[in-house]
C-alpha positions in Angstrom: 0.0 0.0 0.0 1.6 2.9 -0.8 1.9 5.7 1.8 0.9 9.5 1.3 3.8 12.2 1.7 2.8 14.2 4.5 3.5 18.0 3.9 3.6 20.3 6.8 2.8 23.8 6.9 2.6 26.9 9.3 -0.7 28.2 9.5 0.3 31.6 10.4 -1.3 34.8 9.3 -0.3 37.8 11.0 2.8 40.3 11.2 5.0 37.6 10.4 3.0 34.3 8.8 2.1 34.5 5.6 0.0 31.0 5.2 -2.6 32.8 2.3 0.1 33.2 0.1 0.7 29.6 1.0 -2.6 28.5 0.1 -2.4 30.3 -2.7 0.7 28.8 -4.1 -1.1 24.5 -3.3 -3.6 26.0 -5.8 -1.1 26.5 -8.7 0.3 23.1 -8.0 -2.2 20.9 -6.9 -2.4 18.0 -9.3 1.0 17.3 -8.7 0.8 17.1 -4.6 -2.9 14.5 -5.0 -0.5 11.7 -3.3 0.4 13.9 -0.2 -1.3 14.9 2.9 -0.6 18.4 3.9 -1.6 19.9 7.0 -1.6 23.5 8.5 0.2 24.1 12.4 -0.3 26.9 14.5 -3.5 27.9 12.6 -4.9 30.9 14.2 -7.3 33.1 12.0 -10.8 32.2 10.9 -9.6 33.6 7.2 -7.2 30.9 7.0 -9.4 27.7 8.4 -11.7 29.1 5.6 -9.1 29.1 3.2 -8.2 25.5 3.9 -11.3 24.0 3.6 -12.1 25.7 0.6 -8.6 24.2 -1.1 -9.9 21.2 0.1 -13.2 21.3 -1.3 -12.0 22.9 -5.1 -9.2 20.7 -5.7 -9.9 17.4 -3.6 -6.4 17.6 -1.9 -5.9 15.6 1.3 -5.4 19.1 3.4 -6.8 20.1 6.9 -5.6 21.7 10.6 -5.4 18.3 12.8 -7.4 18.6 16.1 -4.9 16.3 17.9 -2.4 14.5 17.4 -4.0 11.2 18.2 -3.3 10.2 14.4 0.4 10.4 15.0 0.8 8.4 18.3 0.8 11.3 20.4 4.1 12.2 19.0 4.9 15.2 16.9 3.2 15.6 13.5 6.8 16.3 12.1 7.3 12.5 12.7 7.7 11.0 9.4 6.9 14.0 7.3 8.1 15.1 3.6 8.5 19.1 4.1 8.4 22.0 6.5 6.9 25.0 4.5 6.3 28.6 5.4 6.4 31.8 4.0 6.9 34.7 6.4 7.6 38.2 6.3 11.1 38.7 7.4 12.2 36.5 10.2 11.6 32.7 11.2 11.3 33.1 14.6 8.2 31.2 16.1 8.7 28.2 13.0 9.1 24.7 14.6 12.5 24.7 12.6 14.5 22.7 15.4 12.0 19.8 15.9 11.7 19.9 12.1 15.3 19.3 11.8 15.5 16.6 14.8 12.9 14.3 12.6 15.0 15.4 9.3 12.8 16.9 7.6 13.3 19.2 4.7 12.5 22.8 5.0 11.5 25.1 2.6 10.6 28.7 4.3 11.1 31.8 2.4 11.3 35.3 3.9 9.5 38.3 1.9 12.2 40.7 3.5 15.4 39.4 4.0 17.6 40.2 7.1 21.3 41.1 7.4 21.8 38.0 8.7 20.0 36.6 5.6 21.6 33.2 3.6 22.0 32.2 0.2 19.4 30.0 0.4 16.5 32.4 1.7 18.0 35.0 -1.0 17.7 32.5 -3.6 13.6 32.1 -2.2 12.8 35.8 -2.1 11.0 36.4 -5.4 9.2 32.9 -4.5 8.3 34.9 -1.3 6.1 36.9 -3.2 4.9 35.1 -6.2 3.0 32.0 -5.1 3.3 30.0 -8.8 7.2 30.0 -7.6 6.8 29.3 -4.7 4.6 26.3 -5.9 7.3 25.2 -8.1 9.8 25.2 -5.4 7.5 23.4 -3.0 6.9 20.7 -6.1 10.9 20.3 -6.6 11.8 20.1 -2.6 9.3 17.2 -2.6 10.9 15.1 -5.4 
């Protein structure tokens, strides 16, 4: 039986989360993530639960906020999962970034504004930080 890549993203939307833009991007590439379950963290806005079950209900994609965590054992949803994606304003403070890494799970988190402290890596995400089809194609390419 073949088992469903499990995507996990923040679900922030405030001065710093940027999880619309998020949604936005699954749109432009959601015939290529039907094999993957991707659910939203640290949801915290009515606009966004809105958001999520309408991507659910216009493209069919296995995507939802999780209640519990009785589905992963009572461990952490990072357990086992595919990607860590975010896109935030300018700083990834708040992300889950350290458990992420202790289950090895790939991250993919661009930052609209970068910071001095800024790497090649979130420099080579900033234009995907604002346009959601790149960011889609990133998110597609990070889970291959």
């Amino acid at each position: 039986m073949h088992r469903k890549r499990r995507i996990i993203i923040d679900g922030l939307e405030d001065k710093q989360g940027r999880s619309l833009l998020v949604i936005s991007a699954l749109y432009h590439c959601h015939s290529q993530l039907s094999d993957a379950k991707i659910r939203f963290i640290d949801v915290d806005s009515g606009a966004v639960r809105g958001a999520v079950d309408l991507l659910r209900w216009e493209t069919g994609l296995d995507v939802r906020i999780p209640v519990d965590l009785s589905e992963y054992g009572g461990g952490s949803i990072f357990a086992g999962a595919s990607l860590y994606a975010a896109i935030r304003l300018n700083s990834l403070d708040g992300l889950h970034v350290a458990e992420a890494k202790f289950f090895n799970v790939p991250l993919l988190h661009a930052l609209q504004f970068l910071p001095e402290s800024a790497t090649s890596e979130h420099l080579a995400l900033l234009q995907p930080a604002h346009d959601p089809a790149l960011f889609a194609h990133h998110l597609i390419e990070r889970m291959r």
